[in-house]
NUMIFI-811027 format. One line per 4 residues: number of its first residue (from 0); their letters; for each residue x, y, z of N, C-alpha, C. Coordinates in steps of 0.2 Angstrom, whole numbers. Example, Ala and Ser with C-alpha at 12.3 -4.5 7.8 and 13.67 -1.06 7.14 Angstrom:
<rs>
0) AS) 66:-28:39:62:-22:39:66:-16:39  64:-11:35:68:-5:36:64:0:39
</rs>
This chain:
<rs>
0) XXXX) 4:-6:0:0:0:0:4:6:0  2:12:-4:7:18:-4:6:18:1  13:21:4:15:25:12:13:30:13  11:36:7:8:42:10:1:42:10
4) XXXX) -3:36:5:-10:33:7:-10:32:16  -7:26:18:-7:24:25:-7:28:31  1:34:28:-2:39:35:-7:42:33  -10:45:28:-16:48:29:-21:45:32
8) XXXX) -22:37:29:-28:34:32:-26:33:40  -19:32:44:-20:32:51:-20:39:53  -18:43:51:-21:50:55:-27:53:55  -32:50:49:-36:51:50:-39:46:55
12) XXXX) -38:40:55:-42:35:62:-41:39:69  -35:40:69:-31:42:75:-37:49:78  -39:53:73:-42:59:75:-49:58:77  -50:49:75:-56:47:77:-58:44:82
16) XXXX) -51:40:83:-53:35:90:-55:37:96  -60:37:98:-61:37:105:-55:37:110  -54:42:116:-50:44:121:-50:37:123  -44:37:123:-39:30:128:-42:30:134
20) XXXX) -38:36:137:-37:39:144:-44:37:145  -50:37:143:-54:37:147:-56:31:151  -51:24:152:-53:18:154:-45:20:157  -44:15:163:-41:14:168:-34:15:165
24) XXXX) -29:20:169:-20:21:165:-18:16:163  -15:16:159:-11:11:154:-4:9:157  -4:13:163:4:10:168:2:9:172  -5:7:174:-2:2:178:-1:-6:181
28) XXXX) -1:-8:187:3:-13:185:1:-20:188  -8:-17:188:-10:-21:188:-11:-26:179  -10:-33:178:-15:-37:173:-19:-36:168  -17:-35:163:-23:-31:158:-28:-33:159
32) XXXX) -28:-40:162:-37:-44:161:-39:-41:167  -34:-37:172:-39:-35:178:-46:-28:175  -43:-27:167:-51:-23:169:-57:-24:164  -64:-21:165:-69:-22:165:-71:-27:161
36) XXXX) -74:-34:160:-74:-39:157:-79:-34:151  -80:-37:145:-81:-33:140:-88:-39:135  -94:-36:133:-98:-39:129:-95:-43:125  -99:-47:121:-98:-48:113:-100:-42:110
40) XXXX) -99:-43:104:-97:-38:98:-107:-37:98  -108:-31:96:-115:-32:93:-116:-34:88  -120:-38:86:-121:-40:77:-120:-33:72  -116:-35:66:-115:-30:63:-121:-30:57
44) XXXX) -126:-29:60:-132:-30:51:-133:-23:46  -128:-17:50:-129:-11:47:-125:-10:39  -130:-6:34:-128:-4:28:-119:-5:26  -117:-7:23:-110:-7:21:-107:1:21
48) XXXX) -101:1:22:-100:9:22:-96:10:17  -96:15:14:-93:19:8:-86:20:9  -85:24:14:-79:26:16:-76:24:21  -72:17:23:-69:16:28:-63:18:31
52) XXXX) -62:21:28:-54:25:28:-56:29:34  -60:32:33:-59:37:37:-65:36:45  -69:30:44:-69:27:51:-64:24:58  -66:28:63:-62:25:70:-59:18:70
56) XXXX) -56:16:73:-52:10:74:-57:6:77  -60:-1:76:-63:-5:81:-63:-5:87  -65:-4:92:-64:-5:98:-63:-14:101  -64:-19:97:-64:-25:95:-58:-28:90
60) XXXX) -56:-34:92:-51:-40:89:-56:-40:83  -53:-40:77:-58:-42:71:-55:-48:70  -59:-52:68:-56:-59:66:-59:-59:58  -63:-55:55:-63:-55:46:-68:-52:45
64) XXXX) -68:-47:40:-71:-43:35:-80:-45:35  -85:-43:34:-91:-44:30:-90:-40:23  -87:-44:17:-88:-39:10:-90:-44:7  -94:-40:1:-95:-45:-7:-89:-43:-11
68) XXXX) -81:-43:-9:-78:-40:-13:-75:-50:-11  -72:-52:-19:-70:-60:-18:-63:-58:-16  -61:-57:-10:-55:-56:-9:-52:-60:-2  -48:-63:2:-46:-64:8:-39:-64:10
72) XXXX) -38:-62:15:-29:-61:18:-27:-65:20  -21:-70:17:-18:-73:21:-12:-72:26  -11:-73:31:-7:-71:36:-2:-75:40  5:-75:40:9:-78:42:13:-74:48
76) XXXX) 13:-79:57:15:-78:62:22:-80:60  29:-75:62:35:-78:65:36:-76:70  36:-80:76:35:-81:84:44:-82:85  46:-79:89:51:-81:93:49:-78:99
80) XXXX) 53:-79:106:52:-78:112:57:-78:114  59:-75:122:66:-74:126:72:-82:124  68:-87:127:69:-93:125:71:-98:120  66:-96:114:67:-101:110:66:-95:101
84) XXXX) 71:-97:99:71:-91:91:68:-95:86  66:-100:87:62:-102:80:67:-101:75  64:-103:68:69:-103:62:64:-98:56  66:-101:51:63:-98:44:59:-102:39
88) XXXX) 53:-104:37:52:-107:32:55:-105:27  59:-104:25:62:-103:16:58:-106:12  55:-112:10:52:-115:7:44:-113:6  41:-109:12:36:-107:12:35:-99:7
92) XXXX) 43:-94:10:43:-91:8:45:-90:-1  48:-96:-3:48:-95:-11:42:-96:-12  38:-102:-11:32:-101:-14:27:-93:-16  27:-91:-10:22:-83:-11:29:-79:-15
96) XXXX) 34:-82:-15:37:-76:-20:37:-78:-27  36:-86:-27:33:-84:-33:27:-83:-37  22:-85:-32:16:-84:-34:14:-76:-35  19:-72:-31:18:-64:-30:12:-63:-26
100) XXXX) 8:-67:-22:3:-66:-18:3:-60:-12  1:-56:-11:0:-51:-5:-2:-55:0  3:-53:6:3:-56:13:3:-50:17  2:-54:23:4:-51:28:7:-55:35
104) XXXX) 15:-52:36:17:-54:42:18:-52:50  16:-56:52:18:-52:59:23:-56:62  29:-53:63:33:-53:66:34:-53:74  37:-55:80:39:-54:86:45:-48:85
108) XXXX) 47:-44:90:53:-40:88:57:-47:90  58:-50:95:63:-57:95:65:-56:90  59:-62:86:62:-64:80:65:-62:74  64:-53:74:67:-50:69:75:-48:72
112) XXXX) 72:-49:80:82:-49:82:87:-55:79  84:-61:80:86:-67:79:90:-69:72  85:-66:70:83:-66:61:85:-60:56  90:-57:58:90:-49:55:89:-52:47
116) XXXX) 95:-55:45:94:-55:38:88:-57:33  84:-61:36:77:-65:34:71:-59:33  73:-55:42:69:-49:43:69:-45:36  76:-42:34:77:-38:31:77:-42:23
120) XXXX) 74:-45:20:72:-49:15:64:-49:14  62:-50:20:55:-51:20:55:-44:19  58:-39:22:56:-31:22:55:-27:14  61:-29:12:61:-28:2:57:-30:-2
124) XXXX) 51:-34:0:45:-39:-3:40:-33:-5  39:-31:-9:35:-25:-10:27:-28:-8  27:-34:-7:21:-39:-9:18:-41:-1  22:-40:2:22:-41:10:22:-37:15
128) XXXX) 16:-35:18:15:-32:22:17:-35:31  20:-30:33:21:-32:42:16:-29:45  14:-35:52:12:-33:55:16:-33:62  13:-31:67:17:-32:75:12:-37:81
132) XXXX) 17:-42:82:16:-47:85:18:-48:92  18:-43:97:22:-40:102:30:-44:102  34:-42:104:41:-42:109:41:-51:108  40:-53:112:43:-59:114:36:-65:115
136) XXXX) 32:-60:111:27:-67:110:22:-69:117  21:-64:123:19:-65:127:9:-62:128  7:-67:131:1:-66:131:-1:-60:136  -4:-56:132:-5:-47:134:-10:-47:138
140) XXXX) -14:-51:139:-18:-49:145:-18:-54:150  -11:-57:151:-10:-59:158:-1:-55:160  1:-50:158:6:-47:161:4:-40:163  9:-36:168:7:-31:169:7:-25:163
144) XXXX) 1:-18:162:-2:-15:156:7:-12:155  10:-12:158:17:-7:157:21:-10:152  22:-18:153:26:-22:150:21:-24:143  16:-23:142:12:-25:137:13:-20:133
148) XXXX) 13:-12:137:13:-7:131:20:-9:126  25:-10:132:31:-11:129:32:-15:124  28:-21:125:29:-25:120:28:-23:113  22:-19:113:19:-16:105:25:-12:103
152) XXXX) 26:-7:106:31:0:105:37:-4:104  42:-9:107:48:-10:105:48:-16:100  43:-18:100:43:-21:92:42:-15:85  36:-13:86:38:-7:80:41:-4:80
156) XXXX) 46:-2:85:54:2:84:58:-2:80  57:-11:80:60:-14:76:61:-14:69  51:-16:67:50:-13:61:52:-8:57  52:-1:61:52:4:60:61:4:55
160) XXXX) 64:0:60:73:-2:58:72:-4:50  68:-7:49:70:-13:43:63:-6:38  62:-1:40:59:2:34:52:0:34  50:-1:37:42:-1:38:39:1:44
164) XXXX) 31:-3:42:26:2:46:21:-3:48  19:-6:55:14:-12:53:7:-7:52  4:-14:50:-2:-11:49:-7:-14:53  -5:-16:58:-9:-19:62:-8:-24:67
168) XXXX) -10:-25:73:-7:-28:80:-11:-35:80  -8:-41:81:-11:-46:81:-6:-51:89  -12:-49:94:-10:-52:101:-8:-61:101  -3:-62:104:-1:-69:102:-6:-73:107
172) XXXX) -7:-77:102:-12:-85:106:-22:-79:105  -21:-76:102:-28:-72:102:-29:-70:109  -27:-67:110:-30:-67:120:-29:-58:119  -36:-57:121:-37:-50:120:-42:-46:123
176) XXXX) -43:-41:126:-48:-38:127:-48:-31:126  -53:-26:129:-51:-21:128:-45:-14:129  -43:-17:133:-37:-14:136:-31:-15:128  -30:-21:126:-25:-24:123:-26:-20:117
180) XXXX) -33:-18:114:-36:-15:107:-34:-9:109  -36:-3:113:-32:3:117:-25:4:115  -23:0:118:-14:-1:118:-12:-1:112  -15:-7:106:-13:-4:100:-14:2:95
184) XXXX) -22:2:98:-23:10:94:-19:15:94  -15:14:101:-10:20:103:-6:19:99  -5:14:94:1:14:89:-3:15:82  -8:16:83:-15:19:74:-14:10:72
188) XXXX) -15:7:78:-15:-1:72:-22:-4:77  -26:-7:71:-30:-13:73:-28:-18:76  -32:-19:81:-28:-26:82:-35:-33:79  -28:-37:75:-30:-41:72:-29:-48:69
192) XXXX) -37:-51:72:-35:-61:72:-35:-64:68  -39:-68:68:-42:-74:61:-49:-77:61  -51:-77:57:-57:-84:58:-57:-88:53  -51:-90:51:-48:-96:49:-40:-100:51
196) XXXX) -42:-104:53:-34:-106:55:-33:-114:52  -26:-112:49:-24:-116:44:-23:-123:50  -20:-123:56:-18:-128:62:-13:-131:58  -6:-127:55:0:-129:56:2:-129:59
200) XXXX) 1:-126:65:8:-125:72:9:-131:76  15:-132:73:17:-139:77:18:-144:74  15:-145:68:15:-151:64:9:-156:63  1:-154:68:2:-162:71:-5:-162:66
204) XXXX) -6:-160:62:-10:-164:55:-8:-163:49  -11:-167:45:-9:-169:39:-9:-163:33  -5:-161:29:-6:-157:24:-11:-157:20  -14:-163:18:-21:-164:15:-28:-160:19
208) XXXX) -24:-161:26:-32:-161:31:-31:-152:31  -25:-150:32:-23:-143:32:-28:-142:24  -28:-144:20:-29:-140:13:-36:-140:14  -40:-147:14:-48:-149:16:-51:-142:21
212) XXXX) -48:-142:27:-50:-136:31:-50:-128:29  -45:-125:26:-44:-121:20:-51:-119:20  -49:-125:12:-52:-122:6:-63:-122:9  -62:-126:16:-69:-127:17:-72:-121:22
216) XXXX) -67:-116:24:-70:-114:28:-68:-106:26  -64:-105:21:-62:-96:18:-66:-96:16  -69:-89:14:-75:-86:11:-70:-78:12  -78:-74:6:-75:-69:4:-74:-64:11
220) XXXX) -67:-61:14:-66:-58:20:-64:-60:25  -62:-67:22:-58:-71:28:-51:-68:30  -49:-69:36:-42:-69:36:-40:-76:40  -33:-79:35:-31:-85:37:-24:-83:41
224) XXXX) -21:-89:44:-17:-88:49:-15:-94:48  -6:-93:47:-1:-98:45:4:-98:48  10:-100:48:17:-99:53:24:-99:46  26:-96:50:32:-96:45:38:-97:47
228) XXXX) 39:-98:55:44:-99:59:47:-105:60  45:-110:55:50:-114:58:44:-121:61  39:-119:63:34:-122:67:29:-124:63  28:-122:58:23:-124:53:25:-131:49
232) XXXX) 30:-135:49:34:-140:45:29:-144:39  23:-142:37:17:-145:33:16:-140:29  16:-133:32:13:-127:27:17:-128:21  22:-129:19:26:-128:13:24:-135:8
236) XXXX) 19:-140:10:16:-144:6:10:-143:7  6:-140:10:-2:-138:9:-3:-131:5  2:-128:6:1:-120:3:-3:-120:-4  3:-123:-10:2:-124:-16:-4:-126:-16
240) XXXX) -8:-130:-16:-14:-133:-17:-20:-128:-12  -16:-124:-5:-23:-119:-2:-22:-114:-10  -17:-109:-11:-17:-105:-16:-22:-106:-21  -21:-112:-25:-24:-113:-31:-32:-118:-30
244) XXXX) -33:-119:-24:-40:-119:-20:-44:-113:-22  -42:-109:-18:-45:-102:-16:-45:-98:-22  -41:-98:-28:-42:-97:-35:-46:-100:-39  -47:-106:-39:-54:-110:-41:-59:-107:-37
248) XXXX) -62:-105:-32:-66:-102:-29:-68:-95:-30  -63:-92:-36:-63:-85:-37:-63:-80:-32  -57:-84:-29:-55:-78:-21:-49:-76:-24  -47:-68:-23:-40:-65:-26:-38:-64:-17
252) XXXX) -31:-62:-18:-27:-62:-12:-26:-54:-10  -26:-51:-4:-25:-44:-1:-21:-45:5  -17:-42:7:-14:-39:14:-21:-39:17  -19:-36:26:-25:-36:30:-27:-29:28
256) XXXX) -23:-23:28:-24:-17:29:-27:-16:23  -27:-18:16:-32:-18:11:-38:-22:11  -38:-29:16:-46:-30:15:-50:-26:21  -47:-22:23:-49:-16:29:-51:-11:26
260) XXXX) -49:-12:20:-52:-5:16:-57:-8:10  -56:-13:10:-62:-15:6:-68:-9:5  -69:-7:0:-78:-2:-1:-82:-3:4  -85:-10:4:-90:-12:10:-88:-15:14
264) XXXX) -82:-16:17:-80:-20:25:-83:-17:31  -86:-23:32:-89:-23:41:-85:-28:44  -78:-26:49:-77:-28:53:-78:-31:58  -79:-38:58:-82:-42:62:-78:-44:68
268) XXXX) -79:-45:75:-76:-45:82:-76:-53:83  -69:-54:83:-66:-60:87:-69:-62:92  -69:-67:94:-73:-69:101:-69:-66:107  -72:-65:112:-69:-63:116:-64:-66:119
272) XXXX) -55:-66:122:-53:-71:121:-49:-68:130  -51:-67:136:-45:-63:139:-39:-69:139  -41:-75:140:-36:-80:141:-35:-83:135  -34:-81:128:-30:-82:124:-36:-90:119
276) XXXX) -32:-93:115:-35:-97:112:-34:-103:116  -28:-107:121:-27:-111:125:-26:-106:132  -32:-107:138:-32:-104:142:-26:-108:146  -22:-105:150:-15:-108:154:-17:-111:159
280) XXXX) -23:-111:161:-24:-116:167:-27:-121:166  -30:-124:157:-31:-128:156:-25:-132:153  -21:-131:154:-15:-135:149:-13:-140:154  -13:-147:152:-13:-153:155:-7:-155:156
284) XXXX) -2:-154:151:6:-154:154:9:-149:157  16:-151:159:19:-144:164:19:-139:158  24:-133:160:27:-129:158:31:-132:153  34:-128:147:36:-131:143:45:-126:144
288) XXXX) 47:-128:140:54:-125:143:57:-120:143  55:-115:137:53:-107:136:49:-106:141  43:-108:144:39:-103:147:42:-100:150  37:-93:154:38:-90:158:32:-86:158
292) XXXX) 33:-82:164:24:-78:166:22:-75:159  18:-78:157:14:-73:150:16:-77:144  21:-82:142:25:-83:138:18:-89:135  19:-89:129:13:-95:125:14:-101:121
296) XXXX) 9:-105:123:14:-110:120:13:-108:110  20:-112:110:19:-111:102:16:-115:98  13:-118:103:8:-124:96:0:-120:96  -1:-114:99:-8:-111:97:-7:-108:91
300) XX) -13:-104:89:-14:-103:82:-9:-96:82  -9:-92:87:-7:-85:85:0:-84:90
</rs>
């Protein structure tokens, strides 16, 4: 997306967002989950709007688009954490370069630490847009608000090194409420999920079942959610066939921040997640040997 399109479209969100300030400081140092538990999203059944560009940032995780435009984002996590740096699918990323597909990634700053060269590779891809996946891949609404702002801001400082600009904040393991949406605003980014997940992380199904569940469950203004770190060891044999799926289907490919601007996009609210996609006190094995307070396992979707 042109960059002088982008700040104008975030200055103008920015002008519109509803005051931060007006819900509990942002330092302090209590748990983000500690404030106000938050509804579900209201049904979006209102007229499509003309001009999204110039509406307010969601107050809500959007998890995909309502548009008749035949378009959907797919979206690749590279996760690293204090602990563990993860690696690079190279073979995932030839595929999207050579199909010239528009993506979007979101990065940990870790893993652009880990990974300078990869970083600055994926950076030159005119075809690929960043997003920000905070710091160290830790779940933001179980640390204190201080260390969470931190996480956004010193990730996009990273970004910012390698010449870009995300376009959007995507909370690791989905665990989000309104404090976490606030936080990002204060950097003019959406925060933003999925409502489809490919379940590459980890390995632990079949590239076949990965393409079945795909192709069965995108639709116009999906966004998908794939891994590029190392952790996905299937997606570079499911990809080609989700691609060329979703092309028989007559769905073309966009970044996030272009199916955001779709004509008619209605932003649809994530479920509400404060405990993430795998809540912590449900997980039957111990700790894993990264962890640490807030840290996520890496086999969830985000």
């Amino acid at each position: 997306m042109n960059a002088l399109l982008l700040a104008v479209m975030l200055s103008a969100q920015d002008a519109s967002v509803p005051p931060i300030n007006s819900a509990s400081p942002i330092d302090a140092e209590s748990p983000i989950d500690a404030a106000p538990p938050i509804d579900a999203a209201p049904p979006l059944d209102s007229q499509p709007r003309t001009a999204p560009v110039a509406q307010p940032l969601p107050w809500f995780a959007i998890a995909r688009v309502r548009t008749h435009q035949p378009v959907v984002a797919l979206t690749f996590d590279a996760c690293a954490t204090l602990k563990q740096d993860n690696g690079f699918d190279r073979e995932v990323f030839d595929i999207l370069k050579r199909e010239q597909i528009p993506v979007t990634v979101f990065p940990t700053g870790r893993w652009i630490e880990t990974h300078p060269a990869e970083a600055r590779e994926l950076a030159a891809q005119a075809w690929i847009a960043f997003g920000n996946h905070s710091y160290s891949h830790a779940r933001m609404t179980r640390i204190p608000r201080r260390k969470a702002r931190e996480q956004i801001a010193r990730t996009e400082a990273l970004i910012a090194e390698l010449g870009r600009q995300s376009v959007a904040f995507r909370p690791p393991a989905g665990a989000w409420n309104r404090a976490v949406v606030r936080m990002a605003a204060r950097q003019h980014l959406p925060t933003v999920e999925w409502d489809v997940i490919s379940g590459d992380a980890g390995g632990h199904i079949a590239a076949a079942k990965m393409v079945a569940v795909v192709l069965a469950s995108t639709k116009p203004g999906s966004i998908v959610i794939f891994h590029i770190n190392g952790r996905g060891p299937r997606t570079k044999e499911a990809l080609p066939d989700i691609i060329r799926g979703l092309r028989d289907k007559g769905l073309g490919f966009v970044t996030v921040s272009d199916l955001l601007q779709q004509p008619d996009a209605e932003p649809v609210s994530a479920r509400p997640a404060p405990f993430g996609w795998r809540p912590l006190r449900h997980r039957r094995s111990g700790p894993k040997e990264n962890s640490g307070p807030g840290v996520v396992d890496d086999d969830s979707p985000g």
